[in-house]
N, C-alpha and C positions, 0 to 999 in steps of 0.2 A: 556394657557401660557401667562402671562405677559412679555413687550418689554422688561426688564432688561433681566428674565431668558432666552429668546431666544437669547437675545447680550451675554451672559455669554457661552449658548452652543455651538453658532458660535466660540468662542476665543478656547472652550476646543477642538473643532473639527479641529482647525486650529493646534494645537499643537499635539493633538495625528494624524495627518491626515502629518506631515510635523517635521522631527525629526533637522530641522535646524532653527525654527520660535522660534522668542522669545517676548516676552511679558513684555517690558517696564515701569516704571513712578514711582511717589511718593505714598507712603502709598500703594503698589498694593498688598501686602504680605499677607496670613493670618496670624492670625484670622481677621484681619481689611479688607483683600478684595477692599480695595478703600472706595473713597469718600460716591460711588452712589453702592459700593457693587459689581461691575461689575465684578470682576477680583475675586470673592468669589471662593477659588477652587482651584485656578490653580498652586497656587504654592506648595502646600500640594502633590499636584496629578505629576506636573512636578517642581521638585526643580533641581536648577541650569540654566532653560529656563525663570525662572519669574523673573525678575531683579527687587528690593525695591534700588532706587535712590534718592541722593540728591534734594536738592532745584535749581534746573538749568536747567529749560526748552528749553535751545540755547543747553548745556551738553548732555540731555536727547536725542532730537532730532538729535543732531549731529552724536552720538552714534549710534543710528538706522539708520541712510543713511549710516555709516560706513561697518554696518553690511550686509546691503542692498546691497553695492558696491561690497562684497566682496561673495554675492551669496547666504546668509542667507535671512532668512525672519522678518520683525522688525516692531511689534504695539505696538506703544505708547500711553498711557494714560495722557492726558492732564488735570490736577483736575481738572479745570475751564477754556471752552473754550475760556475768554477771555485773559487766559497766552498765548495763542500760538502766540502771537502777540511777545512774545519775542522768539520766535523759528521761527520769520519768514524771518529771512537771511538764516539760515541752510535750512531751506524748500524752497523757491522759491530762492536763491542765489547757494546753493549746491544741494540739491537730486532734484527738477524738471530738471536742466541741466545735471545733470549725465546719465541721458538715454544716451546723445546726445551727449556729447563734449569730446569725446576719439576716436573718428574714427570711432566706429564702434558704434552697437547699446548695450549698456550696461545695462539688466534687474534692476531696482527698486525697488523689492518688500517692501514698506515701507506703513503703515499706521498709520494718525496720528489721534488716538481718541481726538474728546472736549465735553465734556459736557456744550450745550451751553442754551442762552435763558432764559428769565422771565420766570415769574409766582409765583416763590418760595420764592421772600421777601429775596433775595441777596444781593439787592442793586446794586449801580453803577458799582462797577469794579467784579463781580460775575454773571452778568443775560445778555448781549449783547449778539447777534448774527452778527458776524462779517463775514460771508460767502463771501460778497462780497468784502473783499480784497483779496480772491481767487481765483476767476473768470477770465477767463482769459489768465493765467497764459500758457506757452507753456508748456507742459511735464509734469504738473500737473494737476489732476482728482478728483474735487469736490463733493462728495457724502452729503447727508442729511438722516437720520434715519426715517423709515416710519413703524407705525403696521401693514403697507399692506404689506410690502417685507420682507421675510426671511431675517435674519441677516448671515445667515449662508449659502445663495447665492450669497447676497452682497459683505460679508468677503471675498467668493469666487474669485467675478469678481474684486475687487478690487487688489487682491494679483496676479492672474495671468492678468492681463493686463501687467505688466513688468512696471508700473507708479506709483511713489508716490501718494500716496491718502490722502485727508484729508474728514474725515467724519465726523459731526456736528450732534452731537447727543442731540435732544432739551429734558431739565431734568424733562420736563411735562411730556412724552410719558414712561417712564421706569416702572412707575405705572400700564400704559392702559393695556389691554389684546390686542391680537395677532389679527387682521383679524375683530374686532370690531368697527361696522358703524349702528348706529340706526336705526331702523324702520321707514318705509319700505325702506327702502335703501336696495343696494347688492352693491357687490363689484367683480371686476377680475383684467384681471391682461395682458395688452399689450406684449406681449413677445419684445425681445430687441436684438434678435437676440441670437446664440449658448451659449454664453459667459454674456450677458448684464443681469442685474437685473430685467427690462424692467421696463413699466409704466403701476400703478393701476390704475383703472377706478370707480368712487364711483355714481350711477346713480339710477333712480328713474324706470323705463321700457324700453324706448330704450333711448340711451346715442346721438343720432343724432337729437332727437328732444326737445331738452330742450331750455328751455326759456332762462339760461344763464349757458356759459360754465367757471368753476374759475381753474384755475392750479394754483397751490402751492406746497410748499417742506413737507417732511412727518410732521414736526413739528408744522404744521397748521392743520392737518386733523382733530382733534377733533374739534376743534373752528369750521373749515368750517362746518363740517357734521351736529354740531349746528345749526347751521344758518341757512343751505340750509333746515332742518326738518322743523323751524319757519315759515321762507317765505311758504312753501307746507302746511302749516294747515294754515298760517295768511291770504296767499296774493293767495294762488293755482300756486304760481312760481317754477317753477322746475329746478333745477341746477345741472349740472355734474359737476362732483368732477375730475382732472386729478393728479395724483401725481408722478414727475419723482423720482429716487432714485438717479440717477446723477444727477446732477445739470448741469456741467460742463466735457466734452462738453455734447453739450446740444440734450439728447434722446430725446427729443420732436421732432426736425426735421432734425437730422443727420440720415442718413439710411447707413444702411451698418450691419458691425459684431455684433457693439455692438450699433447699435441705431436702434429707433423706424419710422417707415416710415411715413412721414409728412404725406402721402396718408391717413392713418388709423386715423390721428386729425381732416383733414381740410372739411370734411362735417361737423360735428357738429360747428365746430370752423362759418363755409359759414351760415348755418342754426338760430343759436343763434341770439337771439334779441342785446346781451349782453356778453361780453367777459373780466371778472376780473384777472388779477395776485393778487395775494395776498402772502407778505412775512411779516416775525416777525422783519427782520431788518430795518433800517433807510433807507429812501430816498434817489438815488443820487448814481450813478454810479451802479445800482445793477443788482443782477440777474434776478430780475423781470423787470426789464425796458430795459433789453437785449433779454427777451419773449418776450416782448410787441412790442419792435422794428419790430422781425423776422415776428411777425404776422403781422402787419403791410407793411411789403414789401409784404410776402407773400398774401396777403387777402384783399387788399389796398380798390380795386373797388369793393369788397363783403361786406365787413363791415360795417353793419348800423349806429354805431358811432365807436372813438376811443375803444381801449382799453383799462380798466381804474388801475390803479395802485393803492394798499392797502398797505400801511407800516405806521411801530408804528411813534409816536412823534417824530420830533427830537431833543433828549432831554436824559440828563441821566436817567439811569432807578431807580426809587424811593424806598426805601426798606417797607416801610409802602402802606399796600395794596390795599390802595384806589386810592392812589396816582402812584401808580406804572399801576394796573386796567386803569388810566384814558391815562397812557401815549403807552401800549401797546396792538397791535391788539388784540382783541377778538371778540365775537361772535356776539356783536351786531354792533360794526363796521363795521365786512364783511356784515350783515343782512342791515344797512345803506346804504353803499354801493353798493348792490345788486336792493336795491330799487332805488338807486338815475341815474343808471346807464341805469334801466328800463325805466323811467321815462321821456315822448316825449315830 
């Protein structure tokens, strides 16, 4: 199963699984299905719960915190995730405060899809990854799309946490197949507690003795698993792969219902010669350099150097593909990096 049709079965699971959920945005209607096809299905299958919407992404979203307040369930399709930047008073101004600012605790079941992320000769205002004006955020819950996590656990955790979500879904990955990490690589899967999506492990034999440990969000995993194959036949370097599905807050070291126990990171993390973030957004205020932070208190006097930070140019993204290539992470950047990181 490729990553579109498993986001496709999650959405139709959601709606025969939930007779109050409804499925938002522009173009979602068939026989058009959306931008990326995501939404193929569903209105044929549930007519009256798939809503085809204007051009009004603050409209659109508003719409679904409405629904959301009032005890329905509400995913939106954002064409391009870098529109939600106009839907981001309704999301962080109204639906993350809404849990919270009536007295009592008010359920949110809201998610907002973006299709984010180069690669595909978009150009400037079509290929960004903006994740990290999300971050943060009180009452709001930052997901990232991975072929290592069910979409249809995800959809799960995010809908019943009772928190707006927004998930960034990168337009590389909709292609990949499900569960797909090259040779000799494996892959599992951290549990995250009853409810949580939890965190993939992408590793070479055992995941505690690797040369260097890289976390990144799903929309990297192809690039990295790239990388980490090159260095193991170039250099005999060995890298674990970590990938959380939330982003925010952050599974890596929150323990509890829905997080991953710092316990189950921090020998590999003590171990490693070498310790990468790597994300596809811009430098400067982000998600990865709030990982790097944590590790950093956390692992201060264990840590053989810093932890080192991977993000694309910063620079608009170019629509011609050389030029776009030069300005965003890829495979031989993290493989640069990996080396340069190693390197006494």
């Amino acid at each position: 199963m490729r990553v579109a049709e498993n986001l496709n079965a999650a959405l139709h699971g959601v709606l025969e699984a939930d007779p109050t959920a409804y499925v938002i945005g522009e173009d979602i209607l068939d026989p058009y299905g959306g931008a990326f096809k995501i939404t193929k299905g569903l209105s044929s299958r549930f007519p009256g719960r798939v809503l085809g919407t204007p051009i009004s992404e603050a409209g659109i979203t508003g719409l679904a915190a409405g629904l959301a307040l009032c005890g329905d369930a509400a995913i939106v399709e954002i064409m391009f995730g870098d529109f939600v930047a106009l839907a981001f008073d309704q999301i962080v101004n109204f639906a993350a405060k809404s849990c919270t600012m009536y007295g009592s605790r008010v359920p949110m079941r809201m998610v907002v899809r973006c299709p984010t992320g180069g690669g595909r000769g978009y150009g400037p205002t079509h290929s960004q990854s903006l994740q990290k004006h999300f971050i943060g955020v009180p009452g709001l819950s930052v997901y990232e799309m991975s072929p290592l996590h069910d979409n249809r656990a995800v959809m799960s955790a995010m809908l019943a946490s009772g928190e707006p979500s927004v998930f960034f879904e990168d337009k590389v990955l909709y292609t990949r197949r499900m569960y797909d990490v090259p040779d000799p690589f494996r892959s599992d899967l951290i549990p995250a507690g009853d409810t949580g999506p939890g965190v993939a492990r992408v590793f070479l034999d055992d995941p505690e003795e690797a040369d260097c440990v890289i976390i990144a969000p799903g929309g990297m995993v192809d690039r990295v698993t790239r990388a980490m194959r090159a260095l193991l036949l170039d250099h005999e370097v060995t890298c674990c792969l970590y990938v959380p599905s939330r982003l925010y807050p952050f599974d890596l070291f929150d323990s509890g219902a829905q997080g991953v126990d710092a316990g189950r990171l921090v020998p590999a993390l003590r171990r490693a010669r070498a310790v990468l973030v790597v994300e596809e957004g811009t430098a400067g205020g982000t998600w990865g350099s709030e990982v790097a932070h944590r590790i950093h208190r956390l692992l201060w006097r264990d840590l053989r150097r810093p932890v080192a930070q991977v993000n694309s140019l910063g620079s608009v993204i170019p629509a011609a593909a050389h030029l776009e290539s030069a300005v965003l992470v890829g495979e031989s950047t993290i493989y640069d990096a990996v080396l340069e990181a190693l390197r006494d």
